[in-house]
Residue frames as qw, qx, qy, qz and C-alpha x, y, z in Angstrom:
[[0.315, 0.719, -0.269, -0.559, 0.51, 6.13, 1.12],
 [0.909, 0.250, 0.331, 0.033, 0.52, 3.89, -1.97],
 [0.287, -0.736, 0.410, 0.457, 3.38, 3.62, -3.99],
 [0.576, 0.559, 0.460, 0.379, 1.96, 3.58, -7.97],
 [0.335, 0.036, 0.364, 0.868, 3.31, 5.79, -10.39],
 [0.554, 0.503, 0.195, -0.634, 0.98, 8.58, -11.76],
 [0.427, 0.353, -0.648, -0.522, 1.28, 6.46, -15.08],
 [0.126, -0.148, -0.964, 0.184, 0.27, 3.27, -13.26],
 [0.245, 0.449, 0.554, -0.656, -2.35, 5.25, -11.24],
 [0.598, 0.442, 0.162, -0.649, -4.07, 6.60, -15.10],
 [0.246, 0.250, -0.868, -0.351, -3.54, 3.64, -16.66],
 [0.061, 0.205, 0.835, -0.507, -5.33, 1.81, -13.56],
 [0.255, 0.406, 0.190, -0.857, -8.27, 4.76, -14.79],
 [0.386, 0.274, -0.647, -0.598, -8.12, 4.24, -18.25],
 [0.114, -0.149, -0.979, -0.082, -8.70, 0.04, -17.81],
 [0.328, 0.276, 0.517, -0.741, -11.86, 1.27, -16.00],
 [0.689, 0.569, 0.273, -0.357, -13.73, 1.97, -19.18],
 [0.576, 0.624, -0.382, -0.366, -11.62, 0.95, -21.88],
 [0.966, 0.051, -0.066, 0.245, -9.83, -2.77, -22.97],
 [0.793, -0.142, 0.318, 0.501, -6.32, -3.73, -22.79],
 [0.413, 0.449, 0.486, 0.625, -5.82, -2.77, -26.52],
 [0.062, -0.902, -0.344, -0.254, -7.77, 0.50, -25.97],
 [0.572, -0.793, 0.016, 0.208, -5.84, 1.79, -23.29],
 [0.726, -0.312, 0.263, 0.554, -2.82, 1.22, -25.12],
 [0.416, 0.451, 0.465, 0.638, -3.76, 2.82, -27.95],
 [0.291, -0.906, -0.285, -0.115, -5.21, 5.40, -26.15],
 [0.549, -0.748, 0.227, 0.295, -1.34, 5.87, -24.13],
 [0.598, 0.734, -0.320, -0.036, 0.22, 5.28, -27.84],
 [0.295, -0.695, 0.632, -0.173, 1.74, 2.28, -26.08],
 [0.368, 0.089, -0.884, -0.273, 2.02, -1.37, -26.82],
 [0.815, -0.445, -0.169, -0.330, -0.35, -3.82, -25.27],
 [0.794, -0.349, -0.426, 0.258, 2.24, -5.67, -23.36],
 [0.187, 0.233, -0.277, 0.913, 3.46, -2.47, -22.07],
 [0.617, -0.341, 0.270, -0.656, 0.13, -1.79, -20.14],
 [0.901, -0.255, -0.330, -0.119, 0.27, -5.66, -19.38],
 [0.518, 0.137, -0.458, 0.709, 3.90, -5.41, -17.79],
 [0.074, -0.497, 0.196, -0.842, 1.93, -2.33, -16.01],
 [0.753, -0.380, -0.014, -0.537, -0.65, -4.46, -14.61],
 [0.802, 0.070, -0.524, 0.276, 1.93, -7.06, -13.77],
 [0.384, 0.335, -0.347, 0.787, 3.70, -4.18, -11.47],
 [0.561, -0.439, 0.030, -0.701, 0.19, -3.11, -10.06],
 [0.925, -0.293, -0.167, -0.175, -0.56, -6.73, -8.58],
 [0.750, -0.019, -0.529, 0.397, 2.72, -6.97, -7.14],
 [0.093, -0.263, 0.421, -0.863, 2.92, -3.82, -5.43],
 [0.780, -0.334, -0.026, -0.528, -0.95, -4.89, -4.42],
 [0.878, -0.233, -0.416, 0.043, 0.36, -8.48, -3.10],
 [0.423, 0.204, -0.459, 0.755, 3.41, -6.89, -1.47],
 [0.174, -0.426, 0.162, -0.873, 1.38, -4.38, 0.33],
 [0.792, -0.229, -0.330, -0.460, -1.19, -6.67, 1.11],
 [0.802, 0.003, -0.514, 0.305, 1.41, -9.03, 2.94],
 [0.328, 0.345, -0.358, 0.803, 2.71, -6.27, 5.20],
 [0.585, -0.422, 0.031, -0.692, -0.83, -5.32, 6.26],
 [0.413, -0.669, 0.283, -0.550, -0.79, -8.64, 7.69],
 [0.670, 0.037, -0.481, 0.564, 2.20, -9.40, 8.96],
 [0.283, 0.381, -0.206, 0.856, 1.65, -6.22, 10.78],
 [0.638, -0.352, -0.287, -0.621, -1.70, -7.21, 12.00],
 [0.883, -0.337, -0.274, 0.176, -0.57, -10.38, 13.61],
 [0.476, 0.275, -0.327, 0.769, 2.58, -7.97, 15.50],
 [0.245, -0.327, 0.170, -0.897, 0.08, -5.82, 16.82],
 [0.721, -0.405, -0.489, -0.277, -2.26, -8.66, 17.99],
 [0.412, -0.609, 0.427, -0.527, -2.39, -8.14, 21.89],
 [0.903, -0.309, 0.163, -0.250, -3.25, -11.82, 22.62],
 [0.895, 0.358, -0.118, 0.240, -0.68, -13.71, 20.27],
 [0.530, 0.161, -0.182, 0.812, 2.62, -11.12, 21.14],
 [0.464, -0.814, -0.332, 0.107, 1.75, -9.08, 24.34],
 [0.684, -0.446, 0.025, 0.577, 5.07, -7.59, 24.35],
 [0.331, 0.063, 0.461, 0.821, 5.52, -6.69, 21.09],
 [0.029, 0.820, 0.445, 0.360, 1.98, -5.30, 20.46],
 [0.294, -0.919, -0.144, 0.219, 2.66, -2.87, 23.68],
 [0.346, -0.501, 0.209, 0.765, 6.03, -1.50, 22.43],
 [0.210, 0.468, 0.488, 0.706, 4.06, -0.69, 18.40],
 [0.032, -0.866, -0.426, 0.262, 1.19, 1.10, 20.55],
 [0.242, 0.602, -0.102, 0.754, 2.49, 4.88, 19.57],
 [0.441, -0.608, -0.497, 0.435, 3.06, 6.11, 23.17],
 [0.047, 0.985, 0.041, 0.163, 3.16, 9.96, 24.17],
 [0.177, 0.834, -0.406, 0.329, 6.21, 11.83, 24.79],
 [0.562, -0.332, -0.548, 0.523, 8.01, 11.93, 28.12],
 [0.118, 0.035, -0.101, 0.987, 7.80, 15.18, 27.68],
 [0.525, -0.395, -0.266, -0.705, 3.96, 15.56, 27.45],
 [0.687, -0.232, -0.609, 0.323, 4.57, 12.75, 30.59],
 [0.452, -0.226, -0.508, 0.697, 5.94, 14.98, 32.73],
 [0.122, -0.173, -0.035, -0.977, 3.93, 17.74, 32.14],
 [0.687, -0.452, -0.495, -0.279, 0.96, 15.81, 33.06],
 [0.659, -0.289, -0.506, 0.475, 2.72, 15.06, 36.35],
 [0.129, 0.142, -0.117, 0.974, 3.39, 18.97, 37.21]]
């Protein structure tokens, strides 16, 4: 799940078809107010980006063998033992 604002998220819309300037005027907002927005967008995007992978190289099997097998999601014990029955 991403974690923009809905004001980030139709601003984000807006830039689609309209300028900078447009947009703001359009949100009855300054321009560096939708620049300060798009400042917040690329960091949540670089932040997010970083996690993906760092989280990539955790889960690599070859690099951390240990660590990848305890992310796996594993089943129950309970669905465990019912298998066994």
């Amino acid at each position: 799940m991403h974690t923009f604002t809905r004001r980030e998220l139709e601003i984000i819309e807006s830039l689609k078809n309209r300028t900078i300037q447009e947009t703001a005027n359009h949100f009855k907002v300054t321009r560096s107010a939708v620049d300060n927005v798009l400042y917040r967008v690329r960091n949540k995007i670089e932040f997010a980006h970083g996690t993906v992978n760092i989280a990539n190289n955790w889960k690599d099997s070859k690099r951390n063998p240990r660590l990848a097998k305890l992310l796996r999601r594993q089943t129950s014990r309970e669905e465990d033992v019912d298998e066994e029955d």
